[in-house]
Structures are given as structure tokens and as C-alpha cells.
C-alpha positions as CSV (number, residue, x, y, z in Angstrom):
1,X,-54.5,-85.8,59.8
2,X,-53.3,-82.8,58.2
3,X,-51.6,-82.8,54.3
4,X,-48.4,-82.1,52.8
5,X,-47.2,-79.8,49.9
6,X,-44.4,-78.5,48.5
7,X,-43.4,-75.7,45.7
8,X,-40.1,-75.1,44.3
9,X,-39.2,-71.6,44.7
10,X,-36.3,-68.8,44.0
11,X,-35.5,-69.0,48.0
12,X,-35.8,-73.1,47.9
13,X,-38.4,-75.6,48.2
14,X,-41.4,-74.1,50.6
15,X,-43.1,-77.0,52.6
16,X,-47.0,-76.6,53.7
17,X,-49.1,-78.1,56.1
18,X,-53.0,-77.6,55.8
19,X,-55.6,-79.3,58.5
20,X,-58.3,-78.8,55.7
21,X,-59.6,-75.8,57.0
22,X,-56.4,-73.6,57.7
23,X,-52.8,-73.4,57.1
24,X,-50.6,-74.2,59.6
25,X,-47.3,-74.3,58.9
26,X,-45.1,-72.8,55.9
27,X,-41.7,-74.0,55.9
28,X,-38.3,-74.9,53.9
29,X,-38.1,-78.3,53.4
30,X,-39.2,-80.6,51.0
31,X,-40.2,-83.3,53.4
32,X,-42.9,-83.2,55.6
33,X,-42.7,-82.4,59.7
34,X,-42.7,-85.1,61.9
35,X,-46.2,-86.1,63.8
36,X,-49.4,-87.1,62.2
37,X,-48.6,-85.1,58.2
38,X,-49.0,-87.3,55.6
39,X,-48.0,-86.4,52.1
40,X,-50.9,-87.5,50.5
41,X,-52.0,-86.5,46.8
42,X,-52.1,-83.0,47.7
43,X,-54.9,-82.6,45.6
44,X,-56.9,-84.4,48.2
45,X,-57.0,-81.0,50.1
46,X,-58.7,-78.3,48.3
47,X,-56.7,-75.7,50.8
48,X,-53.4,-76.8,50.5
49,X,-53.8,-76.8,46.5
50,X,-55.3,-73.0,47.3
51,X,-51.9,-71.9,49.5
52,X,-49.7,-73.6,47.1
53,X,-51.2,-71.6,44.2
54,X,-51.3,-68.4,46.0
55,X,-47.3,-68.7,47.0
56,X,-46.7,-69.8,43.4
57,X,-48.6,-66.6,42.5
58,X,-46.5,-64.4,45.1
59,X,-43.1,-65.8,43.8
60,X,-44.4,-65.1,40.2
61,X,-45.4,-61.5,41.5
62,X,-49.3,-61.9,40.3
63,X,-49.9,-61.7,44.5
64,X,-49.8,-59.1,46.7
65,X,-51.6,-60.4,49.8
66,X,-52.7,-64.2,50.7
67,X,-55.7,-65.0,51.6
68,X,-56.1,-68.5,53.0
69,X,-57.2,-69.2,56.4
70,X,-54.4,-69.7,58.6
71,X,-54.2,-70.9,62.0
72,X,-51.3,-69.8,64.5
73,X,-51.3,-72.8,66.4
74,X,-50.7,-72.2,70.5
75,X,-49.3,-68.7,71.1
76,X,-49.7,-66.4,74.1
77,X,-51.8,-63.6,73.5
78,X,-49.1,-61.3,72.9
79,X,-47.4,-63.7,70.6
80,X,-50.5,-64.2,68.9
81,X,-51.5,-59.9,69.1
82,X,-48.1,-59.1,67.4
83,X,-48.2,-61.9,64.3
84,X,-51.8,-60.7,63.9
85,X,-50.4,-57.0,63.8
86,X,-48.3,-57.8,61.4
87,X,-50.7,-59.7,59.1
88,X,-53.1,-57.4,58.8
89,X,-51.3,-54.3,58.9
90,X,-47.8,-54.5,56.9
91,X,-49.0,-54.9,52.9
92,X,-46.6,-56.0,50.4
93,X,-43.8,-53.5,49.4
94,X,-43.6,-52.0,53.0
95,X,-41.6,-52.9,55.7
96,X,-41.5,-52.1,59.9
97,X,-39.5,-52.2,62.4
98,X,-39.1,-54.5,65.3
99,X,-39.9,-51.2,67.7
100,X,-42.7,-50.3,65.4
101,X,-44.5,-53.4,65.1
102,X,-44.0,-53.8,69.0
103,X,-46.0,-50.3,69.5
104,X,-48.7,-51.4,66.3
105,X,-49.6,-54.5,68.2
106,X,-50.4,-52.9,71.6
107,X,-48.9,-55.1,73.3
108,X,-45.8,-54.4,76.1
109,X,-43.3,-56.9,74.3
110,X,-40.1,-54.8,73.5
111,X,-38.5,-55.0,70.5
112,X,-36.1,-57.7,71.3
113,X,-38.8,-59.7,72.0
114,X,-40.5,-59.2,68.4
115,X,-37.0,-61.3,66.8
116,X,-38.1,-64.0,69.0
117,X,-42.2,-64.2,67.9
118,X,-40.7,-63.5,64.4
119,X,-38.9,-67.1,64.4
120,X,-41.8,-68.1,66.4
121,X,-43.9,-67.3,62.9
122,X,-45.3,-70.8,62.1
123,X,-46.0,-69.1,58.8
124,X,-43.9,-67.3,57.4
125,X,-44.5,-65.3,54.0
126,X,-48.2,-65.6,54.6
127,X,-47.7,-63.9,57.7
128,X,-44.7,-61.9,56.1
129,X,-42.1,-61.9,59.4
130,X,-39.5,-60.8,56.5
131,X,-40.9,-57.7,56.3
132,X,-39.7,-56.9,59.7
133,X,-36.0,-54.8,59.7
134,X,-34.0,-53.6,62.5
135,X,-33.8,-49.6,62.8
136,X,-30.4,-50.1,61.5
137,X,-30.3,-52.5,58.8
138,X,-31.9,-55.7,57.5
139,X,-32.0,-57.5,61.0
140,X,-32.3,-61.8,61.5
141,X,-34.3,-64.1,59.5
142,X,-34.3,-67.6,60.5
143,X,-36.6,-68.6,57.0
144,X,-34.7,-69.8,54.0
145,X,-32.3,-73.0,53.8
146,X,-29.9,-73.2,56.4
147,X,-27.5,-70.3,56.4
148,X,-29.2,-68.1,53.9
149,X,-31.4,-66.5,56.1
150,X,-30.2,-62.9,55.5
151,X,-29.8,-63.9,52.2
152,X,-33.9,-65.1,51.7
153,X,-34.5,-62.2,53.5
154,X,-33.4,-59.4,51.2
155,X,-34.1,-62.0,48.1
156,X,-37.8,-61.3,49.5
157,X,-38.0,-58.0,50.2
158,X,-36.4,-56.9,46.7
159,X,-38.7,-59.1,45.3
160,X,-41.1,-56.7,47.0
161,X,-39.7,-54.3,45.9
162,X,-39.2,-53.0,49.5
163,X,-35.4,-53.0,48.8
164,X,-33.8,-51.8,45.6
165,X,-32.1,-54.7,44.1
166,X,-28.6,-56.1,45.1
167,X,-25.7,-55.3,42.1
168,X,-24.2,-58.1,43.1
């Protein structure tokens, strides 16, 4: 049985899932998935009160990079080569293209393809697909409450300060 958490955020309420030994899904909503999570006392599971901290940390801006074990959940291996790319290797503060993170991770996926494993992300901000722009401009987001994907997006990465911020 995994557990069920939520935090209220600038961006909306952020759902988490935790098995007790990773993290396994970060999500908007403020009710929990479908299929065996139960929303328990979430301080029944150490992890889940660790990832809800550490995004309450991130939103306050005392984080810069989580650290809770996280578990991707069935991926191919390129899938799972290109979310791990990104993981590891775009901090805080920096973003990449799709094109660029397709030639970090190694893999043959073309950039078109990297949108798709981005909404794939199962999750998002610990695995920070929102760092990931288009050559030309922000690009897609599918996280964020429905319809304010672009909007959660550049909320984010000013927040980052990987975009200077909006005037309006």
C-alpha cells in the first residue's frame, strides 16, 4: 500500500505518493490516484513527510536539489536514460533544451520525443521536466492545474530564477 500527501503551493496543491522507500508520483491534485493509495496519516510514512518538507522547502526557496529516493515506475530504457539525464545533470537555476537533453542522455530519441517522456515524468519538480525549453521559447508543460501549464511553467522557472520575472 503506498501513502498520500499533499502541500499547498504558489502553482496549486502538489499530491505525493510514497511506497515507503521511494517516491513515486508528484502530482496536482489534492486527492489521491486511483488503485491501492490510501491517504493515511501521512505521518505514518517517514518518506512522504521527507518529500513534503523538501518541496515545502523548494517553494520557500531554502532547496536547491531534492534528495529523496525516487522510483520511475516502468519506463523503457530510453525513457528511463533521458529522466535520469535530466535528474542528475540540469541543477536549479539552469535550463536545456529538448535537443540538448536528447544528445546529454545518449540516447537516439529526437527531440520531439523528449516533450513526450517530459509528460511521461511521473515526478515532476523532483525530476525538474520544467526545466526543459524549446530552442525558441518556453515550450509545453502538462504540470500545473488544468490549463496553466505554461503558466506553472515560467511561475517555476522565475522562481528559479532561470527566467527574469514576468511585469505582468
Amino acid at each position: 500500500m503506498s501513502a498520500f500527501g499533499t502541500l499547498s503551493t504558489p502553482v496549486g496543491v502538489i499530491g505525493v505518493v510514497s511506497d515507503g522507500a521511494a517516491i513515486t508520483r508528484v502530482m496536482w491534485r489534492s486527492t489521491p490516484p486511483e488503485g491501492g493509495v490510501v491517504p493515511p496519516d501521512p505521518a505514518a510514512d517517514p518518506l512522504l513527510v521527507e518529500a513534503l518538507a523538501q518541496l515545502a522547502a523548494y517553494f520557500d526557496g531554502t532547496l536547491r536539489r531534492f534528495d529523496v529516493p525516487i522510483d520511475l515506475g516502468a519506463q523503457t530504457a530510453a525513457t528511463r536514460a533521458v529522466l535520469t539525464a535530466l535528474h542528475e545533470t540540469v541543477g536549479q537555476g539552469e535550463t536545456i533544451t529538448y535537443g540538448g537533453l536528447a544528445a546529454r542522455s545518449g540516447t537516439e530519441v529526437p527531440a520531439r520525443g523528449i516533450g513526450s517522456i517530459m509528460g511521461a515524468n511521473p515526478v515532476p519538480l523532483i525530476v525538474p521536466c520544467h526545466r526543459v525549453v524549446a530552442g525558441d521559447g518556453l515550450g509545453g508543460y502538462s504540470g500545473g492545474d488544468e490549463g496553466r501549464g505554461l503558466e506553472t511553467k515560467r511561475w517555476l522557472l522565475e522562481h528559479e530564477g532561470a527566467l527574469p520575472t514576468s511585469l505582468f
